[in-house]
C-alpha positions in Angstrom: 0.0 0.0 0.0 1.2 3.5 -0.8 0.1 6.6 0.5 -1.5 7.4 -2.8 -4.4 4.6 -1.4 -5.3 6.8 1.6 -9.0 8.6 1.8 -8.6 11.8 3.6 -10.8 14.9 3.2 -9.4 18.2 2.6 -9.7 21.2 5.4 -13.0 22.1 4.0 -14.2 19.1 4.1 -13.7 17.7 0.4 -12.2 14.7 0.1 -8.2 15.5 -0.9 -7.9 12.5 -3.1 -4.2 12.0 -2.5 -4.1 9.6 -5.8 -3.3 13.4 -7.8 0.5 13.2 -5.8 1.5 9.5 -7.7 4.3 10.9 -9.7 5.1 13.6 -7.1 7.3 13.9 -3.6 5.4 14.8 -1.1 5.9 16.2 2.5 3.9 15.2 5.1 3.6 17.6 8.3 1.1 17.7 11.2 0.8 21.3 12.0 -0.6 23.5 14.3 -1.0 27.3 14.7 -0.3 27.7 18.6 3.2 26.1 18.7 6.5 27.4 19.3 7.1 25.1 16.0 4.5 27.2 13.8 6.7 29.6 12.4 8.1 26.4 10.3 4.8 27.3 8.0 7.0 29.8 6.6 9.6 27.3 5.5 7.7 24.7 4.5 6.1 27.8 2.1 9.3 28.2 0.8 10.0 24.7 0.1 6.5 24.6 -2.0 7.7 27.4 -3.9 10.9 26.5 -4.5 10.2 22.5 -5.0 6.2 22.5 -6.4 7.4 23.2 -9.9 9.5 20.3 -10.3 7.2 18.3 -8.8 6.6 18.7 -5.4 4.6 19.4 -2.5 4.0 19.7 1.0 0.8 18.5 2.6 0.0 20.2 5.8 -2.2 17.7 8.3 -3.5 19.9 10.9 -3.6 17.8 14.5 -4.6 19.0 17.9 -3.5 16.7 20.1 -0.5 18.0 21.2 -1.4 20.2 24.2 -4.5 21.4 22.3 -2.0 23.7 19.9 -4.4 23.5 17.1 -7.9 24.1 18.6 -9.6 26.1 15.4 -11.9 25.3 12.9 -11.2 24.5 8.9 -11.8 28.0 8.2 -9.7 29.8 11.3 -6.9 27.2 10.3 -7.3 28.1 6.4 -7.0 32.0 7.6 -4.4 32.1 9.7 -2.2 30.0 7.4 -3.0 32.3 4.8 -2.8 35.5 6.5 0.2 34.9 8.6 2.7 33.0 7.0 1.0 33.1 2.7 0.8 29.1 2.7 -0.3 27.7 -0.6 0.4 24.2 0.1 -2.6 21.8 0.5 -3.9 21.2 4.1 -5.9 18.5 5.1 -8.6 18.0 7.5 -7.6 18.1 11.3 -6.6 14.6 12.2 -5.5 12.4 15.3 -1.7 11.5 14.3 -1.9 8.9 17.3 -3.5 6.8 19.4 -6.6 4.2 18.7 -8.1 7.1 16.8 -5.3 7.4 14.3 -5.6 8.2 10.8 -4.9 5.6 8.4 -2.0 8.3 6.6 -0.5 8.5 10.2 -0.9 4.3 10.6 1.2 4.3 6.8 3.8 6.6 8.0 5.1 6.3 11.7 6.7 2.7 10.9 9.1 4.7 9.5 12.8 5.9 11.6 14.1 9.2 11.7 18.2 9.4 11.4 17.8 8.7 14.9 15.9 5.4 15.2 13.2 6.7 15.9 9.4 5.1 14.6 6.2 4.4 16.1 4.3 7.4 17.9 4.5 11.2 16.5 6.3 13.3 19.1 5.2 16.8 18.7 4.1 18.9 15.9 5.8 19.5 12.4 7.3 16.1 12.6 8.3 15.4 8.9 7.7 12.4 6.1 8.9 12.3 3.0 7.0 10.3 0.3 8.8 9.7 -2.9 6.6 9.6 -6.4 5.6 5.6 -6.3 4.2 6.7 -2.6 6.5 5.0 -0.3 8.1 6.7 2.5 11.9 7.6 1.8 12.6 9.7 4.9 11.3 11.2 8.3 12.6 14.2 10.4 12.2 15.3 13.8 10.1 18.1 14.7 12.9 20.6 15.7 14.2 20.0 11.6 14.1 23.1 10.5 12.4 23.2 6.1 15.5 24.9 5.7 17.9 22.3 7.2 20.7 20.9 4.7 19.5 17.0 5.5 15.7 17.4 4.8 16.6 19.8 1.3 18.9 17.0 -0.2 16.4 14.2 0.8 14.0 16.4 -1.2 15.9 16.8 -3.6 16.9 13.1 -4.3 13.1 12.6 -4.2 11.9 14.7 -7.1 10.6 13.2 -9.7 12.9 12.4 -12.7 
């Protein structure tokens, strides 16, 4: 199975059809807008503009259950991503990352380590996957990994469709 087989509706409620990214890298962030992490919209922004051309995107999966850091609706969410940091990416409806209610994108993607050996559970908001164009998970990054950061770039990079 490949991340392309995933239902999951869009922030306003359509369904996102994630099918439309085979033949694209895509990455995966839960995000929130009351983090200390949330000013990493702006980088992932960059990386869409930078990357979406050549075929890539990011797809932003709002989640609130990290201390309740994304508490708004589809439309405050869609706002304030606009407004404050200009995000064009795709976002997703709000979805549990973890535990019994986890979303079958989130059941596809935390079997995968981190450079550190780390799988399983989410551990905070903006945690990173990278999904290459055949839909299979090439590469995941802590939270704290800055867009910017040389490691998550080249692994981006190496993804991009040929």
């Amino acid at each position: 199975m490949s991340i392309h087989d995933v239902e999951i509706d869009a922030l306003q409620g359509d369904p996102a059809n994630l099918a439309q990214y085979r033949g694209k890298a895509v990455l995966v962030v839960n995000v929130a807008s009351k983090c200390g992490l949330t000013p990493q919209y702006a980088g992932l922004e960059k990386l869409q503009e930078q990357y979406g051309p050549r075929g890539f995107t990011v797809l932003g999966v709002p989640c609130n259950q990290f201390m309740g850091q994304e508490p708004g609706t589809a439309d405050e969410i869609a706002t304030f991503c606009s407004a404050t940091y200009g995000v064009t990416f795709p976002l997703t409806q709000k979805t549990d990352v973890n535990g019994p209610g986890r979303h079958a994108l989130y059941a596809e993607l935390v079997g995968t380590a981190d450079a550190e050996g780390h799988s399983g559970d989410i551990r905070w908001n903006f945690e990173k996957f990278l999904v290459d164009p055949q839909g299979r998970v090439v590469a995941r990054f802590s939270p704290q990994t800055e867009p910017d950061a040389q490691e998550l770039t080249a692994a981006v990079e190496a993804a991009l469709p040929a």
